[in-house]
C-alpha positions as CSV (number, residue, x, y, z in Angstrom):
1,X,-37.5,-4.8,6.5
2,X,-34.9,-6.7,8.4
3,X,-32.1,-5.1,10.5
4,X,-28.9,-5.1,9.6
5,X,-26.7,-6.8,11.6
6,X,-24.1,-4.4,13.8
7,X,-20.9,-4.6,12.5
8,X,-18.6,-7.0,14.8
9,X,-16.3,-5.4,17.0
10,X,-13.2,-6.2,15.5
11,X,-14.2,-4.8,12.0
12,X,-14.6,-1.8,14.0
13,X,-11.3,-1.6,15.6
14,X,-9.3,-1.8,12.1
15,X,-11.3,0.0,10.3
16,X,-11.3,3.0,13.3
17,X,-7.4,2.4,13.5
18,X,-6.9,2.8,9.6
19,X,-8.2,6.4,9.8
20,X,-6.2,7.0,12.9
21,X,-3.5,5.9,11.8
22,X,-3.5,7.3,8.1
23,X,-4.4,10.8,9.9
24,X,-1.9,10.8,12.3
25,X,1.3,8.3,11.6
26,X,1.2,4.7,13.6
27,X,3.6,6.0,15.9
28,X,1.4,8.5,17.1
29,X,-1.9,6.6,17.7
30,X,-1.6,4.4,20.9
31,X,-4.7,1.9,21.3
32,X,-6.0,4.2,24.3
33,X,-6.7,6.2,21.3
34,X,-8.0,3.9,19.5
35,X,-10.4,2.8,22.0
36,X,-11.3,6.1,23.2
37,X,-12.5,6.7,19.4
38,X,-14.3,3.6,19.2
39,X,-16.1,4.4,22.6
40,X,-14.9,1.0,24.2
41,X,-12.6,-0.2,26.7
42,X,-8.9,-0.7,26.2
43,X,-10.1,-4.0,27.6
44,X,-12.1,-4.4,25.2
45,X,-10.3,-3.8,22.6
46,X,-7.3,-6.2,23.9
47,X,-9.5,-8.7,23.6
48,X,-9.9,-8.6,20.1
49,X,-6.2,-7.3,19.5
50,X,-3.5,-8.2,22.1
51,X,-0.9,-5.6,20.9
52,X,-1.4,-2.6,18.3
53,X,1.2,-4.2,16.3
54,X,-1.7,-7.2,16.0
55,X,-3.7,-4.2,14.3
56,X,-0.7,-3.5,12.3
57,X,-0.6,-7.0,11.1
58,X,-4.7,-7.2,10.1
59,X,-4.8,-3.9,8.2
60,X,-1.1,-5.1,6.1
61,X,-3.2,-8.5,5.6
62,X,-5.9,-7.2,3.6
63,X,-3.5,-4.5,2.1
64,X,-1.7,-7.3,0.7
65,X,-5.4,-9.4,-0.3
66,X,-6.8,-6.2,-2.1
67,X,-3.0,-5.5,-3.7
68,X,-2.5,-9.2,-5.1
69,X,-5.9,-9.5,-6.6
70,X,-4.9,-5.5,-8.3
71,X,-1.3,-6.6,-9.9
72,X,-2.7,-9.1,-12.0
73,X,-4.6,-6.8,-14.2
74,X,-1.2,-5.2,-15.5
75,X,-0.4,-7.6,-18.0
76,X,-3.6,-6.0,-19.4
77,X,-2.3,-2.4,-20.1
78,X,-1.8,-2.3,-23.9
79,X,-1.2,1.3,-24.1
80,X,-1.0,4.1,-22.1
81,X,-4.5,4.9,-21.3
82,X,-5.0,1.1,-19.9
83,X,-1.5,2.0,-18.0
84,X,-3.2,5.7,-16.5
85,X,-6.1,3.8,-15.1
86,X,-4.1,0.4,-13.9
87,X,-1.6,3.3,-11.6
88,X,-4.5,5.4,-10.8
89,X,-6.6,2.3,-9.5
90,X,-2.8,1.4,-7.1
91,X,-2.4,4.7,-6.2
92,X,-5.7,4.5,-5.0
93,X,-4.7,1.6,-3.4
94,X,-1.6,2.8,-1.9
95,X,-3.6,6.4,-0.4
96,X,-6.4,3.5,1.3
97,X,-3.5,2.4,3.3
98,X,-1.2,4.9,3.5
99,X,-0.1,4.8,7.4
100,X,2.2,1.3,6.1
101,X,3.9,3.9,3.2
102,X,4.4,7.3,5.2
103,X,5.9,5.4,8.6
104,X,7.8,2.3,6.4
105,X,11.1,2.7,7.9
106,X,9.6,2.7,11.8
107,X,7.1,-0.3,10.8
108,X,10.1,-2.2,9.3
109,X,12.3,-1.4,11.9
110,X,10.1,-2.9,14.7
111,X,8.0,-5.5,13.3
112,X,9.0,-8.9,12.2
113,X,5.8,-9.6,10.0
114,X,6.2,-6.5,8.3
115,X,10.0,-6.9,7.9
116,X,9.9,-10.5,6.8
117,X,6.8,-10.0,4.7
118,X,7.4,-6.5,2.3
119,X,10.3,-7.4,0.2
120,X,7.4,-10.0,-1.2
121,X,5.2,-6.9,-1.8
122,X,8.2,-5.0,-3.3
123,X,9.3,-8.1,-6.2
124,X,5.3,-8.5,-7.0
125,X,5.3,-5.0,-7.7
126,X,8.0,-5.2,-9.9
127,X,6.5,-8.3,-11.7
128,X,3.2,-6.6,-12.3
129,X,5.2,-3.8,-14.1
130,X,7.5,-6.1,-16.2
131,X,4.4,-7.6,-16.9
132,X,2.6,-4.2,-18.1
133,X,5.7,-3.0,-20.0
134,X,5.7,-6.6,-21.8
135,X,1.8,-5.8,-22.9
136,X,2.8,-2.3,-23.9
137,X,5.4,-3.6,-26.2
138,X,2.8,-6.5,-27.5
139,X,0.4,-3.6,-28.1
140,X,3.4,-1.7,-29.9
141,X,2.8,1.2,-27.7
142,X,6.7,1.5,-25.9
143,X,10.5,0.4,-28.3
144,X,12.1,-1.4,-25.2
145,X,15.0,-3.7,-27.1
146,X,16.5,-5.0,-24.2
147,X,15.0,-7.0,-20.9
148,X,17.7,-5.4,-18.9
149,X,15.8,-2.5,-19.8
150,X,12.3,-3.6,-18.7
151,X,14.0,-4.5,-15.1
152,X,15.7,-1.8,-14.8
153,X,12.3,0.6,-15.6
154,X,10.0,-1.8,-13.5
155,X,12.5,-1.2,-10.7
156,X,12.3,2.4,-10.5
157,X,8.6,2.6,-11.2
158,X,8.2,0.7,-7.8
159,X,10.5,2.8,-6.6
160,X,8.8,5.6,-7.2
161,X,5.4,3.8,-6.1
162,X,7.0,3.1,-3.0
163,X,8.4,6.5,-1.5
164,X,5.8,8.5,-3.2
165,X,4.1,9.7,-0.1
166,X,7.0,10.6,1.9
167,X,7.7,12.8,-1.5
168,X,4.6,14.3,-1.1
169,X,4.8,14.1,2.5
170,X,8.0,16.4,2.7
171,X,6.4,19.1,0.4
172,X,3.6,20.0,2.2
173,X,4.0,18.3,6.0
174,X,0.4,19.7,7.3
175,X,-1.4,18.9,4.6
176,X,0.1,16.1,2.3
177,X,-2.2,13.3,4.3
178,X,-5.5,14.7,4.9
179,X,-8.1,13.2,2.5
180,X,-8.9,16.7,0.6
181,X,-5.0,16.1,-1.1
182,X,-5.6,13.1,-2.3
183,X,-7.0,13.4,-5.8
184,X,-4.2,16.1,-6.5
185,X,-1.5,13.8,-4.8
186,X,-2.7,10.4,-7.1
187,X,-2.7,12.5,-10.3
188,X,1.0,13.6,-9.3
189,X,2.0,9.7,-8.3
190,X,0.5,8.5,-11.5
191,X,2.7,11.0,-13.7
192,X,5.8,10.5,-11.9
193,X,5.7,6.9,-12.1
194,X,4.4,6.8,-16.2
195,X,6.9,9.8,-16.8
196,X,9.6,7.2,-16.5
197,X,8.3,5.3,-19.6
198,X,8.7,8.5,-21.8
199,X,11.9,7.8,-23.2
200,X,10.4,4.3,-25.0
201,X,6.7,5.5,-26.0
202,X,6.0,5.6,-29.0
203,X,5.4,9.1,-30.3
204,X,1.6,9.4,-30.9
205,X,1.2,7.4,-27.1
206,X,3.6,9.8,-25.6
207,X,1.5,12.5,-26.7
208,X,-1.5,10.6,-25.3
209,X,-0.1,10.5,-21.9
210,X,0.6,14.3,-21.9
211,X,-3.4,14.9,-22.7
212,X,-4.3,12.6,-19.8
213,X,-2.2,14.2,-17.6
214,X,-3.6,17.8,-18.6
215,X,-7.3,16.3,-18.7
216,X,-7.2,14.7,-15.3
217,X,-5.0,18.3,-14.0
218,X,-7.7,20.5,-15.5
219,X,-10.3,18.4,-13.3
220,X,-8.8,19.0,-10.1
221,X,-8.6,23.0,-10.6
């Protein structure tokens, strides 16, 4: 049987990083870290990344890949269960990379790809969900009357997608990251971000909702 072949260096570096930096903030892991974990030289390692905000930027670019490819399947979420699974499936998303969510403000604040770049994740966002609360009301599962409505709702639902961890994060400081919260953590994001489209479900979907959310809660106990 052949061998496989030994993953390259710089897969190793962001993939070594991501954990590090999920686990412990950005601002906390310095690329002596990183190389230290890795086993290599900082040398080394500068060779392949000149500056950890280069490591910043590769990890943000396939963020961004995986994300775009994700978004397109909301105009496919008919009713609320399609909806559950399209939010669990970006949660998911969002917990994979979750170093770029918990330290946002710092990231923001000091690098110019980041900066110039995440409003554009931001308005795709809120496209994907006007386009999942436009196949809800095609599927006649959410009364929305007005398009002011719609941006208003797909607004706030990317609101909530985007300062969800630091919610989380605040509750429970020492524990809100680590890998063993995040089933509990997604099932929490997905409710709070689908609770906002309550007020427009239809009646017999709104009680589907709360039977997913007590299915998916009873799991987790």
């Amino acid at each position: 049987m052949a061998r496989k072949a030994p993953r390259r260096t710089a897969e190793r570096i962001l993939e070594v990083s991501l954990a590090l930096f999920n686990r412990f903030g950005e601002p906390h892991v310095s690329t002596a870290a990183i190389a230290a974990e890795l086993g290599i030289s900082s040398g080394n390692l500068y060779y392949h990344y000149r500056a950890k905000d280069d490591i910043v930027n590769a990890l943000f670019a396939q963020y961004e890949l995986a994300l775009s490819g994700l978004l397109q399947a909301g105009g496919d979420a008919a009713d609320v269960e399609d909806a559950w699974f399209f939010m669990h499936r970006l949660f998911e998303l969002i917990w994979q990379y979750r170093f770029l969510y918990r330290d946002l403000n710092n990231l923001l604040s000091r690098n110019r790809l980041l900066e110039t770049q995440f409003p554009g994740v931001l308005q795709a966002k809120v496209g994907a969900m006007r386009e999942l609360l436009a196949a809800m009301r095609r599927g006649d599962a959410l009364r929305m009357e007005h398009d002011d409505d719609a941006q208003a709702v797909a607004t706030c639902m990317v609101v909530v997608l985007t300062y969800w961890l630091c919610f989380e994060y605040v509750g429970d400081p020492r524990r809100a990251m680590e890998p063993e919260s995040a089933q509990a953590a997604l099932l929490r994001g997905a409710q709070h971000v689908l609770g906002l489209l309550m007020p427009y479900l239809e009646p017999a979907q709104r009680a589907h909702l709360a039977r997913l959310a007590q299915a998916y809660a009873d799991v987790e106990r």
